[in-house]
C-alpha positions as CSV (number, residue, x, y, z in Angstrom):
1,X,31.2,-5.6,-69.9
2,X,31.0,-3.3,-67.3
3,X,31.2,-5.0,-63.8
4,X,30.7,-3.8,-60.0
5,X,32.1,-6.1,-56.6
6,X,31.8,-4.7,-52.8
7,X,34.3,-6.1,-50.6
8,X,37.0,-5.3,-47.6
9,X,39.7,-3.7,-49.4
10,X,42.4,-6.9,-47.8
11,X,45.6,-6.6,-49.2
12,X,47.3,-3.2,-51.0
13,X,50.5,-3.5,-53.4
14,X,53.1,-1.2,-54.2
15,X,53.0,0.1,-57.7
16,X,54.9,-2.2,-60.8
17,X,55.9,-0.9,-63.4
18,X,56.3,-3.4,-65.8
19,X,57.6,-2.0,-68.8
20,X,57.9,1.6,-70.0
21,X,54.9,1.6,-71.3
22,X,53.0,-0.4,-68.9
23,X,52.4,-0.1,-65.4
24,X,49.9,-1.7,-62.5
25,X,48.9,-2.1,-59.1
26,X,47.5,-5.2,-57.6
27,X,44.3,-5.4,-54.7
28,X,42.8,-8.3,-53.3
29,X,39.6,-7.6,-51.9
30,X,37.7,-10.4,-49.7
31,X,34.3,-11.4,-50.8
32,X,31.6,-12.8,-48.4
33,X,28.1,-14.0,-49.5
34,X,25.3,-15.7,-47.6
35,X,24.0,-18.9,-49.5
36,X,21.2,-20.8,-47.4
37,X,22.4,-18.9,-44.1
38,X,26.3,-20.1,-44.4
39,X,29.0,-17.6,-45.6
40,X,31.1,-18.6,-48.3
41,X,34.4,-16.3,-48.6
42,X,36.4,-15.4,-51.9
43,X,39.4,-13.6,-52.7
44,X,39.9,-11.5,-55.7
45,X,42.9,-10.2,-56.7
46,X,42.2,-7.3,-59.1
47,X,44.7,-4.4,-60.7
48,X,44.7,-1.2,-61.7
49,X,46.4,-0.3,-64.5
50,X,48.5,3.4,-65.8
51,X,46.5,6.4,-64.9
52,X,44.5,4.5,-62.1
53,X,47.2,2.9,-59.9
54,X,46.7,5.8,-57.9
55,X,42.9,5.7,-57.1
56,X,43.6,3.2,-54.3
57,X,45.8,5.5,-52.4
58,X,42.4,7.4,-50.8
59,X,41.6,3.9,-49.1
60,X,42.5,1.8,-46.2
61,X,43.2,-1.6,-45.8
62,X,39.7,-3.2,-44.1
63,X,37.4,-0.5,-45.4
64,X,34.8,-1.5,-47.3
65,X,35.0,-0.5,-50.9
66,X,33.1,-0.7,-54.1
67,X,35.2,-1.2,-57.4
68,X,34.2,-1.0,-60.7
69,X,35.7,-3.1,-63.3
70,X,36.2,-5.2,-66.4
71,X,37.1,-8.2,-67.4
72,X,40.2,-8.6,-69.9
73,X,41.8,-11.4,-71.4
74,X,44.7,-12.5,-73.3
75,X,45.8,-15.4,-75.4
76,X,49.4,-16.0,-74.8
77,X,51.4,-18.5,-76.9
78,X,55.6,-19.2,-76.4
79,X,57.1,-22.3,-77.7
80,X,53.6,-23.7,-78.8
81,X,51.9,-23.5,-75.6
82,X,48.7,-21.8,-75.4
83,X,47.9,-19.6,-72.6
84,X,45.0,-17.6,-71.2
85,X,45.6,-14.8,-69.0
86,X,42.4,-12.9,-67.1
87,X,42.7,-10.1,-65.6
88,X,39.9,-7.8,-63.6
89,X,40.8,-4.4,-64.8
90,X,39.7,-1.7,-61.7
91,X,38.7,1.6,-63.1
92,X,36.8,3.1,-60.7
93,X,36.8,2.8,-56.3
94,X,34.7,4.1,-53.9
95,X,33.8,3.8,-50.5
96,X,30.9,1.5,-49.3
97,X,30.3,2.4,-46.6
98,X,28.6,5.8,-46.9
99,X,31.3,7.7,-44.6
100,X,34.6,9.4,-46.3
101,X,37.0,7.2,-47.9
102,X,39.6,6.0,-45.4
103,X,37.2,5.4,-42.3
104,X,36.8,1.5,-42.3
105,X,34.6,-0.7,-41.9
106,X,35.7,-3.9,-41.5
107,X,32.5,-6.4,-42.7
108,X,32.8,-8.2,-46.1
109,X,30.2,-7.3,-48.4
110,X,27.1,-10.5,-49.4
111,X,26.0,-9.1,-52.9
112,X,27.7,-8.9,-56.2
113,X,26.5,-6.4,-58.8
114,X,26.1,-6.5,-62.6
115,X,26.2,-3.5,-64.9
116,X,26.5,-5.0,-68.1
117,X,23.0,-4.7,-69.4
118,X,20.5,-7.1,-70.2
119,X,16.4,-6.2,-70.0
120,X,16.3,-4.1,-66.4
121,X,18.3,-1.3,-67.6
122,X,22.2,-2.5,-66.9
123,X,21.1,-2.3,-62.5
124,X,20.7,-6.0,-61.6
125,X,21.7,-7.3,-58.4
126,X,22.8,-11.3,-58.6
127,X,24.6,-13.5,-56.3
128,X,27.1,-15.7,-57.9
129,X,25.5,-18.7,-57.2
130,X,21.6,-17.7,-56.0
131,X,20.0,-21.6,-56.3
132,X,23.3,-23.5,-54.7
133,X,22.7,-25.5,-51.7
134,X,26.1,-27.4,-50.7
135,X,23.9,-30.1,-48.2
136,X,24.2,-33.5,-49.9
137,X,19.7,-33.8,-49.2
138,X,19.7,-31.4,-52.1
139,X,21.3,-33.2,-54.4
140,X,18.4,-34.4,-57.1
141,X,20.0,-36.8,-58.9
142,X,16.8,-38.3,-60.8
143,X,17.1,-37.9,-64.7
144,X,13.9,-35.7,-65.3
């Protein structure tokens, strides 16, 4: 499942390489949506991994970016414990804005976007949460 996020680009970090096989670069990108005229703020830290630690080099810390990516996960088990491990694989940045990469624009993006498919063609916009309402008068709290 193919996934798309506009944010500000926040935080850049140096290159790991983990083993010698395996190397990434974290992001966190701040995420801003408007529910019912307040703005709710998120953070997401994402990676890139091999080949495309280097995509983020074009960019700016507090432009306004547009990153494709994917969601991967991991089961991890040591000494009988189960873990899960998610991680939101960047493949692909590019600016938001409209001008060349690396001229900023500081405002958080309000919309999320979904690639993955599904009846209009893999090109629907969604907001995370498009029906919340966080006032206690909308709580319905009859059973039918």
């Amino acid at each position: 499942m193919s996934l798309e996020v506009t944010g500000k680009l926040l935080v850049k970090y140096d290159t790991q390489q983990v083993s010698d096989k395996f190397k990434k670069r974290e992001f966190v990108l701040e995420l801003a949506e408007e529910i019912n005229g307040n703005i709710y703020t998120n953070f997401a830290k994402m990676q890139l991994v091999q080949n495309k630690c280097e995509i983020i080099d074009r960019f700016k810390e507090g432009e306004l970016v547009k990153v494709s990516f994917n969601i991967k996960g991991n089961r991890w088990e040591r000494d009988g414990k189960v873990n899960y491990i998610t991680n939101l694989d960047a493949w692909r940045m590019e600016s938001a804005t409209g001008a060349p990469s690396g001229g900023g624009n500081s405002q958080p993006a309000q919309s999320y976007n979904n690639n993955g498919g599904g009846n209009n063609g893999g090109n629907s916009n969604f907001n995370a949460a498009p029906n919340y309402n966080p006032s206690p008068e909308s709580i319905d709290d009859l059973p039918f």
